[in-house]
N, CA, C and O atoms as a Maestro MAE file, in Angstrom:
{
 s_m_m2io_version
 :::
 2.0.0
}

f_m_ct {
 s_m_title
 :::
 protein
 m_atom[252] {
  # First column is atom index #
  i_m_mmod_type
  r_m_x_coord
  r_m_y_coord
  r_m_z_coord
  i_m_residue_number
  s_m_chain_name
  s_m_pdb_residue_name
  s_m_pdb_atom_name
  i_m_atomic_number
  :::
  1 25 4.775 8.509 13.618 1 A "UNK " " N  " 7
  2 3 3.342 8.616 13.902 1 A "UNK " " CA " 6
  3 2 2.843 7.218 14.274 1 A "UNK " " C  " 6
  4 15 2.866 6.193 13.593 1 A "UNK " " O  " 8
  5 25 2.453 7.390 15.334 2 A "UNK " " N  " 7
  6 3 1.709 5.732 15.638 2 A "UNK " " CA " 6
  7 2 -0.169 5.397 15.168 2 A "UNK " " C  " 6
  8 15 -1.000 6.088 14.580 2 A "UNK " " O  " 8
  9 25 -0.204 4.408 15.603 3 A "UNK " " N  " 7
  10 3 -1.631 4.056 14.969 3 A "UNK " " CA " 6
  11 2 -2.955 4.950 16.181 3 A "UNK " " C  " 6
  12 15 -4.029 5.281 15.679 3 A "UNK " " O  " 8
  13 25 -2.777 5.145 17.205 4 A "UNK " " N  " 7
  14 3 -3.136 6.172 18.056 4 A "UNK " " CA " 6
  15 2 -3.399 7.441 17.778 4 A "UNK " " C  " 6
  16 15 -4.247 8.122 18.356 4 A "UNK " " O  " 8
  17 25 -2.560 7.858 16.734 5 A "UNK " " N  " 7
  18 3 -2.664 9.141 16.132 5 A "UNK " " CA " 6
  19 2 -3.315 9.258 15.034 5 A "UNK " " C  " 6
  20 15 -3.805 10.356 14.772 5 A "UNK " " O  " 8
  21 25 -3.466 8.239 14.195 6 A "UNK " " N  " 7
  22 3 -4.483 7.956 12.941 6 A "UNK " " CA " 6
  23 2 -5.415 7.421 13.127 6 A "UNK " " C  " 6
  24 15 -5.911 7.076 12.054 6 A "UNK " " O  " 8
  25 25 -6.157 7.042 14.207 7 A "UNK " " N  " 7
  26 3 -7.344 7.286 14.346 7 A "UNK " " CA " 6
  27 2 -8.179 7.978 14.925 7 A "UNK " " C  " 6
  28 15 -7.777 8.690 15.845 7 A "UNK " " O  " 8
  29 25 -9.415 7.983 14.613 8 A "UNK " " N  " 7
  30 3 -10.290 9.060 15.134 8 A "UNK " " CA " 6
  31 2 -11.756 7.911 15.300 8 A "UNK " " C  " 6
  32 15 -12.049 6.825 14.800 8 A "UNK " " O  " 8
  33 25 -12.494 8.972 16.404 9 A "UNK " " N  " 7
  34 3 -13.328 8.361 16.351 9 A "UNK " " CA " 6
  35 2 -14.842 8.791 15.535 9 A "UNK " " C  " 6
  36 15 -14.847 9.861 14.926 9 A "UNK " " O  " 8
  37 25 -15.990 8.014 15.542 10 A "UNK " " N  " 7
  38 3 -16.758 8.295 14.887 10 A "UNK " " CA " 6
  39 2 -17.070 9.774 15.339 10 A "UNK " " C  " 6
  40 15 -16.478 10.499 14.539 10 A "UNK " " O  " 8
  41 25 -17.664 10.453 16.164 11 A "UNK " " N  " 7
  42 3 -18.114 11.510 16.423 11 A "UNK " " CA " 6
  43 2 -16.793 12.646 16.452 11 A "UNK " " C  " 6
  44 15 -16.998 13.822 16.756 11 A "UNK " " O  " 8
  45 25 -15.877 12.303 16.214 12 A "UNK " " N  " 7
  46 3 -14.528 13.248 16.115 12 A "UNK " " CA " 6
  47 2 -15.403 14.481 14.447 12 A "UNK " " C  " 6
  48 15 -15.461 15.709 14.377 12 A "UNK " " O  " 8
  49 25 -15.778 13.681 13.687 13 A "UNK " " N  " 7
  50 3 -16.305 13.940 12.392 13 A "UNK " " CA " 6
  51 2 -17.938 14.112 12.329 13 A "UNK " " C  " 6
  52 15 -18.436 14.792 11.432 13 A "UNK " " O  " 8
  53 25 -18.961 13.291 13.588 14 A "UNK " " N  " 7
  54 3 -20.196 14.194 13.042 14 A "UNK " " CA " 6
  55 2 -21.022 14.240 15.040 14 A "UNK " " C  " 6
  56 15 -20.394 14.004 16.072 14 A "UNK " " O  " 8
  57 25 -22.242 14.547 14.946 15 A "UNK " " N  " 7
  58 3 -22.552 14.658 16.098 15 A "UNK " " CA " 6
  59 2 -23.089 13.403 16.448 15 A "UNK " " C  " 6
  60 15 -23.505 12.410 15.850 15 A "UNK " " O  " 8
  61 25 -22.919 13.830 17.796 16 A "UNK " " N  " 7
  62 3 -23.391 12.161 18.805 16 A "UNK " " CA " 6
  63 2 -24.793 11.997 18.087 16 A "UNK " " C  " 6
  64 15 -24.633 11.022 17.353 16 A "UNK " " O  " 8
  65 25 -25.944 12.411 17.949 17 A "UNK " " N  " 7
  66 3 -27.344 12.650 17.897 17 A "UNK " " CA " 6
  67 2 -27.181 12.192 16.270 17 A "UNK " " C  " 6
  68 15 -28.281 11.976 15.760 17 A "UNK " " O  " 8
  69 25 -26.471 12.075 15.703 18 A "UNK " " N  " 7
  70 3 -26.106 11.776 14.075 18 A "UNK " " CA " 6
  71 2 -25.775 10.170 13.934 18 A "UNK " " C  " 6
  72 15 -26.197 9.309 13.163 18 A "UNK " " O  " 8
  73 25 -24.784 10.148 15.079 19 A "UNK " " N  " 7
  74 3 -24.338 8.580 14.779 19 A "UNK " " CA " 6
  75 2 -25.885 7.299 15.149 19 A "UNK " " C  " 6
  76 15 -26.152 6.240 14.581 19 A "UNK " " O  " 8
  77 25 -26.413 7.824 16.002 20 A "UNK " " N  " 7
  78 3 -28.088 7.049 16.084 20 A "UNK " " CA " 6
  79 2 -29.167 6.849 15.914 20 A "UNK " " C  " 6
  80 15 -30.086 6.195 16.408 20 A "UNK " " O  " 8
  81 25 -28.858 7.918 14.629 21 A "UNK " " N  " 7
  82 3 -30.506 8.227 14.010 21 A "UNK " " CA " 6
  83 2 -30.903 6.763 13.117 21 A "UNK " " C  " 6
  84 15 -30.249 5.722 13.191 21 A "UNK " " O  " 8
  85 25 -31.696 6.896 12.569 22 A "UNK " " N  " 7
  86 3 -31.869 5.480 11.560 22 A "UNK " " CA " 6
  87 2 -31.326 5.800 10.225 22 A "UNK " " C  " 6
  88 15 -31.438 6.906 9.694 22 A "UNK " " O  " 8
  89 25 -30.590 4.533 9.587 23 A "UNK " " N  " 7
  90 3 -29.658 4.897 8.764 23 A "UNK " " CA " 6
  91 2 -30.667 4.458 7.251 23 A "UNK " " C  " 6
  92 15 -31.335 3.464 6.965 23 A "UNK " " O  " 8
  93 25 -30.400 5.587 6.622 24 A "UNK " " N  " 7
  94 3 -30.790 5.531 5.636 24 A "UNK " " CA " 6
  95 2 -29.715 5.364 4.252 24 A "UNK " " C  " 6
  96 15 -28.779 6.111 3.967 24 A "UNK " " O  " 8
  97 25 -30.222 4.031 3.450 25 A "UNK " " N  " 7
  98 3 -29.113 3.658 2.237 25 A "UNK " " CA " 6
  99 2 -29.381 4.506 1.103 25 A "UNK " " C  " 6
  100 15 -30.466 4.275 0.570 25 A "UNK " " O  " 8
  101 25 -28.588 5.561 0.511 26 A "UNK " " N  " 7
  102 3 -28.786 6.296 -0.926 26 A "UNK " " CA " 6
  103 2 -28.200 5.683 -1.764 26 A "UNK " " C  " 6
  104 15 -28.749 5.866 -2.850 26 A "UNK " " O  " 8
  105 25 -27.216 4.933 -1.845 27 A "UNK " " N  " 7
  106 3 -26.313 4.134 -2.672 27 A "UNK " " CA " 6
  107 2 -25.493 3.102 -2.539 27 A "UNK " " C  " 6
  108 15 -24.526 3.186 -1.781 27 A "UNK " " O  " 8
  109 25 -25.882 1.410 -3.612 28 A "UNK " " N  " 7
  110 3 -25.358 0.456 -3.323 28 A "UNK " " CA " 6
  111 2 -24.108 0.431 -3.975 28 A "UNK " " C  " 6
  112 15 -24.194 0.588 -5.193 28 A "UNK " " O  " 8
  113 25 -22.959 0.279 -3.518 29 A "UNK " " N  " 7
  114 3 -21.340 0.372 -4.836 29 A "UNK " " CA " 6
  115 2 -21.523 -1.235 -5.126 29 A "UNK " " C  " 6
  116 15 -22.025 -1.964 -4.270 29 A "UNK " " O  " 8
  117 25 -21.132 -1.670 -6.237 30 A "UNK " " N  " 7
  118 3 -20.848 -3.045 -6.346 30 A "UNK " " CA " 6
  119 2 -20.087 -3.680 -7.343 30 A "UNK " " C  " 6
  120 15 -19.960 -3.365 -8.526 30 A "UNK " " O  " 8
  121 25 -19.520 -4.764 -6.613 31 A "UNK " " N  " 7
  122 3 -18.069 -5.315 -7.732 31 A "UNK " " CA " 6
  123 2 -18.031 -6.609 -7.457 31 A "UNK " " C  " 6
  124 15 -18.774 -7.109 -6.612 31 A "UNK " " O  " 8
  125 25 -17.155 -7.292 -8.149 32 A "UNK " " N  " 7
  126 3 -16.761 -8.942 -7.924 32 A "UNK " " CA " 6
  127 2 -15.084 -8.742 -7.763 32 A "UNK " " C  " 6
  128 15 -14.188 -8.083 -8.291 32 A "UNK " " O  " 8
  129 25 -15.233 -9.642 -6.794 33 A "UNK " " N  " 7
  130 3 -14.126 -10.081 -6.113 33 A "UNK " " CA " 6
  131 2 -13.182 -10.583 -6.833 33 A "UNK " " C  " 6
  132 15 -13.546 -11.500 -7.569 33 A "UNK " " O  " 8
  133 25 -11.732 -10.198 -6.886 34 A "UNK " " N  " 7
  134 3 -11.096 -10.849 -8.461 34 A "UNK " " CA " 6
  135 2 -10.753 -11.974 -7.863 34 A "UNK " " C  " 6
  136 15 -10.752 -12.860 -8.718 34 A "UNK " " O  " 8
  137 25 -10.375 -12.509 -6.518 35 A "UNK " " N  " 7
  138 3 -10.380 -14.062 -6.346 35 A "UNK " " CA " 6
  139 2 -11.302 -14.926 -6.631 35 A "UNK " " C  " 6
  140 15 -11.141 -15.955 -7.288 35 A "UNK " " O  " 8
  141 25 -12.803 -14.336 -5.899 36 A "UNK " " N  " 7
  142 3 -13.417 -15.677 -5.808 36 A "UNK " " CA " 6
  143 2 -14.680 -15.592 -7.081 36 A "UNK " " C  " 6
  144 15 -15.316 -16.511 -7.597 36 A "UNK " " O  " 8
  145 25 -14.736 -14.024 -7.342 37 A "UNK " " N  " 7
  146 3 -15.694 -14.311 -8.702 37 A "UNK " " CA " 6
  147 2 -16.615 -13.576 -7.503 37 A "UNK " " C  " 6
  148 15 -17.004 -12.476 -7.897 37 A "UNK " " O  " 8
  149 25 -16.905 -13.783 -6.626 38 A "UNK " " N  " 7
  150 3 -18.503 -12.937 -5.964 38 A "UNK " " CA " 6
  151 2 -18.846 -11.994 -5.867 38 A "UNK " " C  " 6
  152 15 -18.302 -11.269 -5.034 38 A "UNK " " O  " 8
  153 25 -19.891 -11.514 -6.636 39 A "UNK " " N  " 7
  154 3 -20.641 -10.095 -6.078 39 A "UNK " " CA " 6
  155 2 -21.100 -9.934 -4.802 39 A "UNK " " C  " 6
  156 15 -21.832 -10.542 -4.021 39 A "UNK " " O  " 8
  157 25 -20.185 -8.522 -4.835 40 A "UNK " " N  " 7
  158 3 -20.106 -7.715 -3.402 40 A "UNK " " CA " 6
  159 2 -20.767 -6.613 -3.348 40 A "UNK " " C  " 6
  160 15 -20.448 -5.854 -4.264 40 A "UNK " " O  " 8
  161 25 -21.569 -6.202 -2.643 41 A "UNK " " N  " 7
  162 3 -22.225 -4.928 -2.408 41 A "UNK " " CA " 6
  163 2 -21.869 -4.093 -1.086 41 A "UNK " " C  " 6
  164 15 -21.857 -4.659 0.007 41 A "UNK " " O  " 8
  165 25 -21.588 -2.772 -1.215 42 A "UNK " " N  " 7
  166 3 -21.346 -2.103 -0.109 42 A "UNK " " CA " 6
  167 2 -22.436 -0.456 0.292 42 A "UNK " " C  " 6
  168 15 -22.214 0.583 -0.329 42 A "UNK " " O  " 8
  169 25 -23.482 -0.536 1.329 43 A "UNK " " N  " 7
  170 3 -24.139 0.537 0.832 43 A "UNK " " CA " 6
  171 2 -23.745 1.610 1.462 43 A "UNK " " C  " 6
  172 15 -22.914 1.547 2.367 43 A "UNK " " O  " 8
  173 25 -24.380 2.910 0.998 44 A "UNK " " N  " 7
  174 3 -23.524 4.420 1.373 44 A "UNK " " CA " 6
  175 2 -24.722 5.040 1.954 44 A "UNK " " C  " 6
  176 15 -25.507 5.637 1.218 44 A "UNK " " O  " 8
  177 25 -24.879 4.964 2.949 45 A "UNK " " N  " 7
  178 3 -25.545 5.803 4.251 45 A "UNK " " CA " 6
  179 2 -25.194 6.819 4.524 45 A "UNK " " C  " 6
  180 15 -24.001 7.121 4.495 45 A "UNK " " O  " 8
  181 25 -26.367 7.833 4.952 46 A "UNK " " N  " 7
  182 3 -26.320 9.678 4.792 46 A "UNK " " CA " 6
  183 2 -25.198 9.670 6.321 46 A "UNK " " C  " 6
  184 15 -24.411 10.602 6.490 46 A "UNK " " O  " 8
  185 25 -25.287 8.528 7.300 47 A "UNK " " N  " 7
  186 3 -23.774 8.943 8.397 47 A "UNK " " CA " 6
  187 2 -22.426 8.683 6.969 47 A "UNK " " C  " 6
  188 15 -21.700 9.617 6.630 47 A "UNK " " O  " 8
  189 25 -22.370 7.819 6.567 48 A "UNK " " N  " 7
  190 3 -21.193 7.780 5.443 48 A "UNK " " CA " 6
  191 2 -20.983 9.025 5.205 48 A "UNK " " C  " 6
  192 15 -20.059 9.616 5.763 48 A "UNK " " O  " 8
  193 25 -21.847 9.658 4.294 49 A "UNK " " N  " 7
  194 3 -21.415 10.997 3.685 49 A "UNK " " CA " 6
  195 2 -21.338 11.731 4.243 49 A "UNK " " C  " 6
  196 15 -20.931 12.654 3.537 49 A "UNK " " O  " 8
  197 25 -21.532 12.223 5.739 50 A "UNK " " N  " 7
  198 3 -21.731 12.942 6.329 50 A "UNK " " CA " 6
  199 2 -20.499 12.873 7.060 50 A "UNK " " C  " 6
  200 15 -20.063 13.939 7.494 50 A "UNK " " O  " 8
  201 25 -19.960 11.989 7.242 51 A "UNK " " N  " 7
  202 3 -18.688 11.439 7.769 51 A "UNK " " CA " 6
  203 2 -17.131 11.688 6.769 51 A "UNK " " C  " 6
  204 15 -16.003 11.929 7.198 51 A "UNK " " O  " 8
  205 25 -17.429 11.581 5.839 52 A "UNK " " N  " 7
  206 3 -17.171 11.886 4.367 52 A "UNK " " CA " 6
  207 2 -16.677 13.118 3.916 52 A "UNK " " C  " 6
  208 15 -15.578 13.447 3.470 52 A "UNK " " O  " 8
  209 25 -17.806 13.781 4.144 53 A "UNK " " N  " 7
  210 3 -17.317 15.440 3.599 53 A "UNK " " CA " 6
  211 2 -16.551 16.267 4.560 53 A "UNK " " C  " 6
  212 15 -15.754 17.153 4.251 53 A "UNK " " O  " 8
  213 25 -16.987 15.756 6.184 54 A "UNK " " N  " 7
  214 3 -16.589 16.027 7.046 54 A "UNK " " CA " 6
  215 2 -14.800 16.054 7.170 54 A "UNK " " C  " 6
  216 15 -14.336 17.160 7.448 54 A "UNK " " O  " 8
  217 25 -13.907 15.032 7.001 55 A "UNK " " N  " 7
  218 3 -13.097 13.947 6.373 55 A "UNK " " CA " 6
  219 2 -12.154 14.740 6.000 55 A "UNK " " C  " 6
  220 15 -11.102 14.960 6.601 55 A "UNK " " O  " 8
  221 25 -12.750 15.479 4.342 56 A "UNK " " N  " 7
  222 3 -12.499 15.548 3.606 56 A "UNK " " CA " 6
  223 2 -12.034 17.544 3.696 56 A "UNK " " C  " 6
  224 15 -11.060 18.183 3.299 56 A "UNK " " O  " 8
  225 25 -13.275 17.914 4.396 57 A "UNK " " N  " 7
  226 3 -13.465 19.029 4.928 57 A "UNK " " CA " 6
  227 2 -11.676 19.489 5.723 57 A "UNK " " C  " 6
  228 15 -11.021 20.420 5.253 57 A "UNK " " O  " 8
  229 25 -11.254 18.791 6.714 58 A "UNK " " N  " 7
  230 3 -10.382 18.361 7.705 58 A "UNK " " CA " 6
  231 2 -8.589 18.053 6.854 58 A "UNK " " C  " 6
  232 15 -7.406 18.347 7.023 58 A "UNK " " O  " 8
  233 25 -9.107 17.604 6.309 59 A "UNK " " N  " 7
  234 3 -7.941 17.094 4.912 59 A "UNK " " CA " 6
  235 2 -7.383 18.602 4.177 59 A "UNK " " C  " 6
  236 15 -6.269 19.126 4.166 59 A "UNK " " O  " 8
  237 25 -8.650 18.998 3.608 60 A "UNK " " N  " 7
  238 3 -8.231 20.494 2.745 60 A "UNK " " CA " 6
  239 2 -7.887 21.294 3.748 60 A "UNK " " C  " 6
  240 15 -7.050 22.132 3.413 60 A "UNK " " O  " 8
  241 25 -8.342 21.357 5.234 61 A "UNK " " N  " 7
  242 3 -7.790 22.695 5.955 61 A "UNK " " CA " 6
  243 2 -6.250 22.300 6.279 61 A "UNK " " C  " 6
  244 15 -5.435 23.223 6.297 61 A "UNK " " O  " 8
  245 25 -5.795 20.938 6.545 62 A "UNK " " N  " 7
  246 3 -4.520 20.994 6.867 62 A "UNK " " CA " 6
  247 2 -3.604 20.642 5.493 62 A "UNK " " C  " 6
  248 15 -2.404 20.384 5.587 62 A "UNK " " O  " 8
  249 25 -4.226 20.660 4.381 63 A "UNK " " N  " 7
  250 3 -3.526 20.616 3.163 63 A "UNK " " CA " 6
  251 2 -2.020 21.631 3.137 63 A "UNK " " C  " 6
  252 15 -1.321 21.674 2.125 63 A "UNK " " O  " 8
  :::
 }
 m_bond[251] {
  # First column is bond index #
  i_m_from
  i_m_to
  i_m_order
  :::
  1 1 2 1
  2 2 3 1
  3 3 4 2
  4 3 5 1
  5 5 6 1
  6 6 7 1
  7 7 8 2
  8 7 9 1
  9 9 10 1
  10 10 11 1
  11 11 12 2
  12 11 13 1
  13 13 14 1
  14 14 15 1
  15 15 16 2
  16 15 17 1
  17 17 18 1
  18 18 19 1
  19 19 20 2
  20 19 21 1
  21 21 22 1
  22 22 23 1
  23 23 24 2
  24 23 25 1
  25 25 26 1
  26 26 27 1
  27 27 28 2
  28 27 29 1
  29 29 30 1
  30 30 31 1
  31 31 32 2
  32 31 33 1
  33 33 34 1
  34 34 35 1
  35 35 36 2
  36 35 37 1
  37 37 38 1
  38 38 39 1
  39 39 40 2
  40 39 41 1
  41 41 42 1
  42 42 43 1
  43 43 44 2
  44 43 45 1
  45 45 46 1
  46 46 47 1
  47 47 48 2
  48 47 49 1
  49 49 50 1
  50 50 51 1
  51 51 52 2
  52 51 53 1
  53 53 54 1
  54 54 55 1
  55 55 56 2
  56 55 57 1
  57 57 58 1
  58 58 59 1
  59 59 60 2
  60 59 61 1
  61 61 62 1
  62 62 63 1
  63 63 64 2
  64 63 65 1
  65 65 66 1
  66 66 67 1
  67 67 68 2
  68 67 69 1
  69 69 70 1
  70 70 71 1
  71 71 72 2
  72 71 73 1
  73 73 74 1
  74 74 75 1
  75 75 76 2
  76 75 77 1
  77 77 78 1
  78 78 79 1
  79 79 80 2
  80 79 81 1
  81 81 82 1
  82 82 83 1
  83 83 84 2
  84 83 85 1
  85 85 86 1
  86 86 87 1
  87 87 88 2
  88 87 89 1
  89 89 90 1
  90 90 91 1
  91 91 92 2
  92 91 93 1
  93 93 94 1
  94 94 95 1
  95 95 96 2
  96 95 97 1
  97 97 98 1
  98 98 99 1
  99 99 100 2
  100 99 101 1
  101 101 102 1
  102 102 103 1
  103 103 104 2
  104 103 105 1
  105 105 106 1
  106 106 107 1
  107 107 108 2
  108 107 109 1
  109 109 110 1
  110 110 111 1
  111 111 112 2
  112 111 113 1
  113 113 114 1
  114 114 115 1
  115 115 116 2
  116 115 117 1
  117 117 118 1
  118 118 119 1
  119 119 120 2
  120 119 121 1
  121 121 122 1
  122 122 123 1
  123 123 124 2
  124 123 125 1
  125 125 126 1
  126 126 127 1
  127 127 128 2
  128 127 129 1
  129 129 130 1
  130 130 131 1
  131 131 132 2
  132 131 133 1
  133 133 134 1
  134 134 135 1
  135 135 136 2
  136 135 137 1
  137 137 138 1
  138 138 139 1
  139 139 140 2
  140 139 141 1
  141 141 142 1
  142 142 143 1
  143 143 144 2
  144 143 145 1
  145 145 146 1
  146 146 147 1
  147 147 148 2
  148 147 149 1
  149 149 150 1
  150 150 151 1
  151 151 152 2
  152 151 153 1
  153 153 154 1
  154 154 155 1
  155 155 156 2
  156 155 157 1
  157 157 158 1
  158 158 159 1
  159 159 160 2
  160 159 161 1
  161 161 162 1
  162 162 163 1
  163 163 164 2
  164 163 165 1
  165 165 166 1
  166 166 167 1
  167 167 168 2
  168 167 169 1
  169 169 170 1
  170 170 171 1
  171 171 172 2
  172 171 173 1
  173 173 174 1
  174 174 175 1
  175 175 176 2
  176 175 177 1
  177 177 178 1
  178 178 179 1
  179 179 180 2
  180 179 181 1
  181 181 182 1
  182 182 183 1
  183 183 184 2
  184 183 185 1
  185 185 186 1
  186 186 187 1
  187 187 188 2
  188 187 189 1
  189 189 190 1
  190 190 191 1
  191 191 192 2
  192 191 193 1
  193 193 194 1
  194 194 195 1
  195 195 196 2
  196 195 197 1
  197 197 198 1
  198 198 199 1
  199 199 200 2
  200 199 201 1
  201 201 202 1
  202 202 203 1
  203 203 204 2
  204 203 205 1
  205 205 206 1
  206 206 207 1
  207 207 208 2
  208 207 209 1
  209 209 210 1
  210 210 211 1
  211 211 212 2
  212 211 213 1
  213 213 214 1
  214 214 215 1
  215 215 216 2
  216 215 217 1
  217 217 218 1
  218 218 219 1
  219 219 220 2
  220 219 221 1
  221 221 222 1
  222 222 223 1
  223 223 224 2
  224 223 225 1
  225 225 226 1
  226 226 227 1
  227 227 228 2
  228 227 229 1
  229 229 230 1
  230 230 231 1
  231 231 232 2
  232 231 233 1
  233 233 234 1
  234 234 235 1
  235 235 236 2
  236 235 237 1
  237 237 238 1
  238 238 239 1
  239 239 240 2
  240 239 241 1
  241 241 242 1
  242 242 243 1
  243 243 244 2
  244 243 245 1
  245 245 246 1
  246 246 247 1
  247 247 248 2
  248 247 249 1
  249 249 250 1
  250 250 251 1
  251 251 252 2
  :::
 }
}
């Protein structure tokens, strides 16, 4: 399997009209870095989840 085949693109998983709406943050994840000690924040936007279940959706049918 090459790297061509493992990826996909954004709209493979939601609609064009989805990927440009204004992104709204529901959730910040956050941790420190075990090298440098810094808090890191990463936020989770409704394209995330939406991208996400989608994903995941895709995963269980070819399970």
């Amino acid at each position: 399997m090459n790297l061509q085949t493992i990826l996909h693109s954004v709209d493979d998983f939601v609609k064009k009209e989805d990927i440009f709406q204004e992104e709204i943050v529901t959730y910040h994840y956050e941790g420190f870095c075990p090298k440098t000690k810094q808090k890191l924040t990463l936020p989770r936007t409704i394209l995330s989840e939406k991208i996400a279940l989608k994903l995941c959706a895709e995963l269980d049918k070819n399970a």
